[in-house]
C-alpha positions in Angstrom: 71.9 15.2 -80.1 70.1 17.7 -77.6 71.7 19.0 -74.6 71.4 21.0 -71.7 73.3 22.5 -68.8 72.8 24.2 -65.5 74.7 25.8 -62.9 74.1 27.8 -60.2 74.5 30.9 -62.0 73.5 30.2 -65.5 72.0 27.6 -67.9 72.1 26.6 -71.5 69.5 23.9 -74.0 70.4 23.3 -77.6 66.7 23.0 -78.4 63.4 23.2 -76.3 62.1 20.7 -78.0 60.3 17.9 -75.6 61.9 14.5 -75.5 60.9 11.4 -73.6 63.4 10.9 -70.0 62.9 7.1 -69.9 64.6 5.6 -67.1 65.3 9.3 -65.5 61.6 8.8 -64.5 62.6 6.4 -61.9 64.4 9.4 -60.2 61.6 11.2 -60.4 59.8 8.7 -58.5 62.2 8.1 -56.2 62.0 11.5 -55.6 58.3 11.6 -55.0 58.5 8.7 -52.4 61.5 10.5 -50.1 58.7 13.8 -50.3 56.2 11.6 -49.1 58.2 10.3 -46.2 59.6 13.6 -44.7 55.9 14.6 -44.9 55.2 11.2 -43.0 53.2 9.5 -45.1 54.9 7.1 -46.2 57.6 4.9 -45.2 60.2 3.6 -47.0 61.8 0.7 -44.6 58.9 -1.0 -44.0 58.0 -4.6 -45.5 54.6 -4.5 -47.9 51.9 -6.2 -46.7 52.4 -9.8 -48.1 55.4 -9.5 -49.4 59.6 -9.9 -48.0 60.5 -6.3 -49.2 60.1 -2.6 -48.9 59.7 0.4 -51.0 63.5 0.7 -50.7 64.6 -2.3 -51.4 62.7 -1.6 -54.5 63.8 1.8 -55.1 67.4 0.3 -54.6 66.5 -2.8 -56.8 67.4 -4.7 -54.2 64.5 -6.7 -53.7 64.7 -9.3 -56.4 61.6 -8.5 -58.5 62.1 -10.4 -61.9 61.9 -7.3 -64.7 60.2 -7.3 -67.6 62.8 -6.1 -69.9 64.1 -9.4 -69.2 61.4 -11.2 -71.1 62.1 -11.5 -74.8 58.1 -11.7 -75.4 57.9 -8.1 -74.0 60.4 -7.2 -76.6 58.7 -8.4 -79.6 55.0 -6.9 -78.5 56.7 -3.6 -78.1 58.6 -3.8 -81.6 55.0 -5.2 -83.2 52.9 -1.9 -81.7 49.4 -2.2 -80.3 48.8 -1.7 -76.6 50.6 -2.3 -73.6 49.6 -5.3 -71.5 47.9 -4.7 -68.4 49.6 -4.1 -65.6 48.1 -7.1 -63.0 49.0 -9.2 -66.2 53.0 -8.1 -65.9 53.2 -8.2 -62.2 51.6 -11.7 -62.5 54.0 -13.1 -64.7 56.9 -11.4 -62.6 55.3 -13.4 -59.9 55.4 -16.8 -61.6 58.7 -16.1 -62.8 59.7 -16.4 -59.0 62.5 -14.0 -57.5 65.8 -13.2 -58.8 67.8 -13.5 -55.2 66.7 -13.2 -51.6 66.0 -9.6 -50.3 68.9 -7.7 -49.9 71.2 -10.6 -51.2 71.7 -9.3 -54.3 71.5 -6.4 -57.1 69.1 -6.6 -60.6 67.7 -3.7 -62.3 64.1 -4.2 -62.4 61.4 -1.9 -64.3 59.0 -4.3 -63.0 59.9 -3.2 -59.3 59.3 0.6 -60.2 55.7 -1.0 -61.7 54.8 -1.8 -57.7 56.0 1.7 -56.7 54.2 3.5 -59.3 51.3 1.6 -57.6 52.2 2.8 -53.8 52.8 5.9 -54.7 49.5 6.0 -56.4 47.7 4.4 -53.3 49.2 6.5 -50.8 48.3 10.2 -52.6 44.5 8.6 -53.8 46.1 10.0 -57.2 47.2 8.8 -60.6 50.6 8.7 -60.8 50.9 11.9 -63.6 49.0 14.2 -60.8 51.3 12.7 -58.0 54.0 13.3 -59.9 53.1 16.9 -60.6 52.0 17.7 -57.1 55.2 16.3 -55.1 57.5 17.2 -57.9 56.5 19.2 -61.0 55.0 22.4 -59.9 57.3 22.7 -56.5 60.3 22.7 -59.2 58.1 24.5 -61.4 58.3 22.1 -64.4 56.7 23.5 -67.2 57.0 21.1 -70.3 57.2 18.1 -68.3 54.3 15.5 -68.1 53.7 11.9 -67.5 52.6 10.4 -71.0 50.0 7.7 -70.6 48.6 7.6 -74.2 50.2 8.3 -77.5 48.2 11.4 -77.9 50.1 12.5 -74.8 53.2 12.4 -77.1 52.3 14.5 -80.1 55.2 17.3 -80.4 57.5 14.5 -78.2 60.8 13.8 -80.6 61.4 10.6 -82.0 58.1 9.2 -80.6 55.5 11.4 -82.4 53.8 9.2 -84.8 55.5 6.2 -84.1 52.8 4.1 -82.8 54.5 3.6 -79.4 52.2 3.1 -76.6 53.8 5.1 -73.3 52.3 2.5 -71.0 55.0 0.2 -71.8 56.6 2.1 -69.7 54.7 0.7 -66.9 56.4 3.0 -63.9 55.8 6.1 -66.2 57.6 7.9 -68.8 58.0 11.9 -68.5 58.4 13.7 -71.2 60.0 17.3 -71.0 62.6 19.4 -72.7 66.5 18.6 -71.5 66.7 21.7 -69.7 63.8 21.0 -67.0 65.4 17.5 -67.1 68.4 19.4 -66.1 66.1 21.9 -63.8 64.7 18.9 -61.6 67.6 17.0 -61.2 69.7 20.6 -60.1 66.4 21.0 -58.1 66.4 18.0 -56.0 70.3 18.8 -54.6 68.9 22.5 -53.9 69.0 23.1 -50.1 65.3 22.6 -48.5 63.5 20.6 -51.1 64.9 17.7 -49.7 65.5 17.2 -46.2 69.4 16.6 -45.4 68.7 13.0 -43.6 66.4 11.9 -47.2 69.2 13.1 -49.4 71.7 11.4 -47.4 69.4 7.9 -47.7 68.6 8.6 -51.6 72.7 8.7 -52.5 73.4 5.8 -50.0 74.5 3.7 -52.7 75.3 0.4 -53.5 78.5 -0.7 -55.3 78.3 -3.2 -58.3 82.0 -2.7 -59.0 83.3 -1.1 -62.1 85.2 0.0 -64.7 82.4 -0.3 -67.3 83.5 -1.6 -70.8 82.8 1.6 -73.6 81.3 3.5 -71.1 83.1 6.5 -69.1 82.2 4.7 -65.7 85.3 3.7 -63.6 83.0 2.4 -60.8 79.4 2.4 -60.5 76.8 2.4 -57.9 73.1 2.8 -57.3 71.2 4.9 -54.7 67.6 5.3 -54.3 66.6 5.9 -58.4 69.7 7.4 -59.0 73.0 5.8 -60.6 76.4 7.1 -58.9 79.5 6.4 -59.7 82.6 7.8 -60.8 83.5 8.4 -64.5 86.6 8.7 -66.0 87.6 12.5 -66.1 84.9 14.3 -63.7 85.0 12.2 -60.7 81.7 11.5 -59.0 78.4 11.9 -60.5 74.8 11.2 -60.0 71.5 10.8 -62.1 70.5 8.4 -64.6 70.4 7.1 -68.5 67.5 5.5 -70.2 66.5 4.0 -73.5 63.7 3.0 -75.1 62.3 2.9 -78.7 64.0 5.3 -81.0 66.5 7.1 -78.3 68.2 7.1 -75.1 69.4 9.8 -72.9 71.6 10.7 -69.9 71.3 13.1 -66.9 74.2 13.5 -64.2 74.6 16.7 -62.0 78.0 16.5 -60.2 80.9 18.9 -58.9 82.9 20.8 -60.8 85.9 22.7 -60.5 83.5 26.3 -60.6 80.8 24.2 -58.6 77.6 22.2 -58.9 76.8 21.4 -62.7 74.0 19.5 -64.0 74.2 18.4 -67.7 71.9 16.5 -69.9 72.2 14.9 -72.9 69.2 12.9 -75.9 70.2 10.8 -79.0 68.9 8.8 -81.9 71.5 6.4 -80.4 71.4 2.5 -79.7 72.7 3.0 -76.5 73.4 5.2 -73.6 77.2 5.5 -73.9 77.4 8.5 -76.2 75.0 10.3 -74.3 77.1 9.7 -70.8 80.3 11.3 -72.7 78.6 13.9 -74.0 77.9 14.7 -70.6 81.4 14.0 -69.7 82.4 16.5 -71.8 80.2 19.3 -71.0 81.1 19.1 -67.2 85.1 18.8 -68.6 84.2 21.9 -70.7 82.7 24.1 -68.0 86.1 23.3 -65.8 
């Protein structure tokens, strides 16, 4: 397992090695569509053209896009290798599929929502998303090791996906790939005073409740904000970031106050699942006090 930590006053990595975020790349975009509103170009509570919902709503996945993860035909391409569908192809079978609730009526994780971000955010900067990405959040946090991996060339030196024949545009909002430390470095980064204006922050940890505890997991209740999970885990209290999975590994990132102030801690595994990376995290915070 690789791990990180970061405080205020000091920082620690087990490895620099670079390792894919998964999910924790919808906080990143999240991140990148609260920068472009508080510079006013873009906003986040108005409906799409065409469509019942907003960026939040999806952001929030609140707006009842049906996900792709859902479909068990996704899950076999991925596990037989070759390339990625194309993206019109996904969001036209999310279409078909017909939505999950009414907007706002209800709660569903969907990757296929973040798809339709990704895509804003891309029409709104006149930029791929990997130069987006690094112009409203890389290089302000300076983010050295982290990029967006859009072909599997872009994951040679990446742990447990070098070499595996995984095409990175199944990830089809993005998948950054950085060592656990700037993992730690952005999320730390984001809570740091003027990176975020005060009213943005506020909105992106407005969160949701889904209720709670969570069975093997440390959550006692859970919650979701814009990209970010929150909720309170068994021996830390409150905390903020995200997990992620995907072929080969899974992670978890949570910043969250301690009793000797803010602490950020990251944590990547070989695992199945994302719980022992979320008590591993647990227990860094529990170890710093």
């Amino acid at each position: 397992m690789i791990t990180a930590w970061q405080t205020d006053t000091g920082r620690f990595a087990s490895s620099e090695e670079v390792v894919p975020w998964w999910s924790v790349t919808k906080t990143v975009i999240a991140t990148a569509c609260l920068r472009l509103a508080q510079k006013g170009q873009l906003d986040l509570n108005a409906r799409l053209k065409g469509r019942a919902f907003c960026v939040a709503d999806l952001l929030e996945h609140r707006a009842g896009v049906a996900s792709y993860t859902g479909w068990a035909e996704y899950h076999r391409a991925v596990d037989a290798g070759g390339a990625a569908w194309r993206d019109d192809a996904v969001l036209a079978k999310a279409e078909a599929a017909g939505a999950d609730f009414e907007v706002g009526a209800g709660w569903s994780y969907s990757n296929t929502g973040y798809l339709i971000v990704r895509r804003i955010v891309e029409e709104v900067t006149s930029q791929p998303i990997e130069r987006a990405l690094q112009d409203l959040v890389f290089a302000p946090l300076e983010l050295c090791s982290v990029r967006i991996a859009r072909t599997e060339a872009d994951l040679v030196g990446c742990k447990w996906l070098d070499g595996a024949g995984y095409d990175p545009k199944w990830v089809y909002h993005g998948l950054a790939v950085g060592t656990a430390a700037e993992a730690c470095q952005f999320l730390h980064g984001i809570r740091a005073e003027g990176f975020l204006h005060p009213a943005r922050f506020a909105q992106m940890t407005d969160r949701i409740d889904l209720g709670g505890p969570i069975d093997g997991r440390p959550w006692q209740t859970a919650g979701y904000g814009l990209g970010l999970m929150i909720g309170d885990m068994a021996e830390i209290g409150q905390a903020m970031g995200h997990s992620g999975n995907g072929p080969q590994s899974v992670c978890a990132l949570y910043t969250m106050r301690a009793k000797n102030g803010l602490m950020t801690a990251a944590a990547f595994s070989d695992d199945d699942t994302e719980d022992a990376c979320e008590w591993r995290v647990q227990q860094m915070v529990m170890s710093y006090g």
